[in-house]
PAZAPA-4460 file (N, C-alpha, C; in steps of 0.05 Angstrom, whole numbers, plus 32768, in hexadecimal, padded with zeros to 4 digits):
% residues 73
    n_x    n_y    n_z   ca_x   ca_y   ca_z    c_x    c_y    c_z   seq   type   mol
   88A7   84D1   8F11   8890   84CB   8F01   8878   84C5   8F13     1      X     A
   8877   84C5   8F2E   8862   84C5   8F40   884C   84DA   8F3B     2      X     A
   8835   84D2   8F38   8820   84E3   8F3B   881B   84E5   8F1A     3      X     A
   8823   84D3   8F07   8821   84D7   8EEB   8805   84B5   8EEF     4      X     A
   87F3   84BE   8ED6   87DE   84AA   8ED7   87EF   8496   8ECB     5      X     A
   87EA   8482   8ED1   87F8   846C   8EBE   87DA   845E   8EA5     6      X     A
   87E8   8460   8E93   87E7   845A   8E76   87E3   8443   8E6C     7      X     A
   87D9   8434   8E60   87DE   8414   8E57   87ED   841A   8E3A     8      X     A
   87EE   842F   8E30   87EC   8439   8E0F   880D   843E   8E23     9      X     A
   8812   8455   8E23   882D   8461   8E33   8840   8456   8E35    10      X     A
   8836   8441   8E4D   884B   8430   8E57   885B   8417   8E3F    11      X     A
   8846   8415   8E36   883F   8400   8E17   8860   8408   8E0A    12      X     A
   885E   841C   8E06   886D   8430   8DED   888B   8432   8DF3    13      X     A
   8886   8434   8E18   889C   843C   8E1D   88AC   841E   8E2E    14      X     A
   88A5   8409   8E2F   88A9   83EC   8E2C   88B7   83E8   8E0F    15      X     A
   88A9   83F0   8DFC   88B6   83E3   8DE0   88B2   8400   8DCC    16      X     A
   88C2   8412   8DC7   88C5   8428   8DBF   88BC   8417   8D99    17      X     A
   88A9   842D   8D98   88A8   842B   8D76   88BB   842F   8D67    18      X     A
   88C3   841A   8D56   88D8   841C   8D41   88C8   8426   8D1C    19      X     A
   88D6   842F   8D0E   88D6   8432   8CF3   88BD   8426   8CE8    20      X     A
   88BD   840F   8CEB   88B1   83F5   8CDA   8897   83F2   8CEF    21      X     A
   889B   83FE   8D05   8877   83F7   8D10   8865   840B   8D1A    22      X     A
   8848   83FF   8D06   8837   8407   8CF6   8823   83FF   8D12    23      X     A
   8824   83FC   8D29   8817   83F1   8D3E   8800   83E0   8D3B    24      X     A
   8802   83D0   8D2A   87EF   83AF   8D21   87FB   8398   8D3C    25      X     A
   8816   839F   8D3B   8820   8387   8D4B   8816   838B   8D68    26      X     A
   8813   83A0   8D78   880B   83A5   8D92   87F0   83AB   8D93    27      X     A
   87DF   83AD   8D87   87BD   83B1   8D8D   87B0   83C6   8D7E    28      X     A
   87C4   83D4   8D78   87B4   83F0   8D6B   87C7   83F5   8D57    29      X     A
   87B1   8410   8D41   87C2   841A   8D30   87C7   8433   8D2F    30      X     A
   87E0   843A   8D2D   87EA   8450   8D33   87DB   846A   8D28    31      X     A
   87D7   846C   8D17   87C3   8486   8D0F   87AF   8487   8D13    32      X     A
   87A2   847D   8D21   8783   847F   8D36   8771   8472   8D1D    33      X     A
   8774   846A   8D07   875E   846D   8CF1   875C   8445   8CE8    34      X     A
   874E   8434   8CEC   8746   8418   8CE1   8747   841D   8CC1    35      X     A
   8758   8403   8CAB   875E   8406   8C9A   8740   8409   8C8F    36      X     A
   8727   8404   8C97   8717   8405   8C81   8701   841B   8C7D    37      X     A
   8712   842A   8C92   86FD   8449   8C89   8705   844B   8C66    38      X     A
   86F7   8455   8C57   86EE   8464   8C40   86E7   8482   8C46    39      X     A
   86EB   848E   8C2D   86E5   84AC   8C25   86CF   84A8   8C1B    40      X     A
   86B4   84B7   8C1B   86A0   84C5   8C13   86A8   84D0   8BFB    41      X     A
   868F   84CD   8BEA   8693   84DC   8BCF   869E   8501   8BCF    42      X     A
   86A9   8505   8BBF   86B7   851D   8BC0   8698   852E   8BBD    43      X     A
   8691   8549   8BC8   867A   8555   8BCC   8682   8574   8BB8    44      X     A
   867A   856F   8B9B   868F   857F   8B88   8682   8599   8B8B    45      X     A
   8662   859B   8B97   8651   85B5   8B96   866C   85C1   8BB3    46      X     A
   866B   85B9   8BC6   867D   85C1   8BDB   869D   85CB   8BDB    47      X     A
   86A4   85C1   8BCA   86C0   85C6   8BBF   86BE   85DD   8BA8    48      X     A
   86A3   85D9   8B95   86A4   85EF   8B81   869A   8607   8B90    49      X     A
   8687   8604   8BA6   8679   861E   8BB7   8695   862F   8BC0    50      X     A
   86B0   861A   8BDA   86C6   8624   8BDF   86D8   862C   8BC8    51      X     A
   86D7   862D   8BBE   86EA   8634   8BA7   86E1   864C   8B9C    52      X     A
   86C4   8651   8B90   86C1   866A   8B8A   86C0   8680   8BA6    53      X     A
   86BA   8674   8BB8   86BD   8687   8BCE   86DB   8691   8BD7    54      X     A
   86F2   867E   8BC9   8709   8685   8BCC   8712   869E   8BBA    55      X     A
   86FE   8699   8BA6   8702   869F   8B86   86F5   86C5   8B90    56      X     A
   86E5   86C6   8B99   86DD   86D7   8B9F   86EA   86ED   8BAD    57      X     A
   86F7   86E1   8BC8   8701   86F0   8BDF   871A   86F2   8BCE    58      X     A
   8720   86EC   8BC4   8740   86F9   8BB0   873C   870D   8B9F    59      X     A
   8722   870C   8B8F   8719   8724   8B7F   870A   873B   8B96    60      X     A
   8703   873E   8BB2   8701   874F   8BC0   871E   8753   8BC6    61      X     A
   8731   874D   8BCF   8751   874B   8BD8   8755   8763   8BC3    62      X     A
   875B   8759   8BA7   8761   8762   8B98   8758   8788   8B99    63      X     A
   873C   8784   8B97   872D   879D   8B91   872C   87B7   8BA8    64      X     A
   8738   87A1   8BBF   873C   87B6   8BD9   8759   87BF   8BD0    65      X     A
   8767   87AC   8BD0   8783   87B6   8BCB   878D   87C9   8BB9    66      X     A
   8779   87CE   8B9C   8777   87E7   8B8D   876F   87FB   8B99    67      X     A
   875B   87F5   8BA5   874B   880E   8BB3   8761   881C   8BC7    68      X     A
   8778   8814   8BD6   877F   881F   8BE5   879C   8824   8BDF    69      X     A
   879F   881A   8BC3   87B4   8824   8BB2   87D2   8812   8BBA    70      X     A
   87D0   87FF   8BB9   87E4   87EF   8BBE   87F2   87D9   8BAB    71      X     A
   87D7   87DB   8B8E   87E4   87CA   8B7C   87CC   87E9   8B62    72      X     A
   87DF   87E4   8B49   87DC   87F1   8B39   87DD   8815   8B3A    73      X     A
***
């Protein structure tokens, strides 16, 4: 293991291996990189309705190529 950087996080882990039940509160940090009090932003419904017809779309081109070159109907 010579010539490996040493770690404070690393070494941490590999001193007291994570079990089942820890959620890393007890050692300094939390395991999913994220602080409990982020919040979600309002859902952006023009953005979701814009992707959706654009999904909506490229399936009815899919579709109309795939007639065209005789592979369905």
């Amino acid at each position: 293991m010579s010539g490996m950087i040493p770690d404070g996080h690393g070494s941490d882990a590999m001193a007291d291996p994570h079990v089942a039940g820890d959620h890393g509160e007890d050692h300094g940090h939390v395991d999913d990189g994220h602080p409990d009090d982020d919040a979600l932003g309002p859902v952006n419904l023009a953005a979701w309705g814009a992707g959706a017809l654009g999904v909506g779309l490229g399936l009815v081109v899919a579709g109309a190529l795939a007639l065209a070159a005789g592979w369905i109907g």
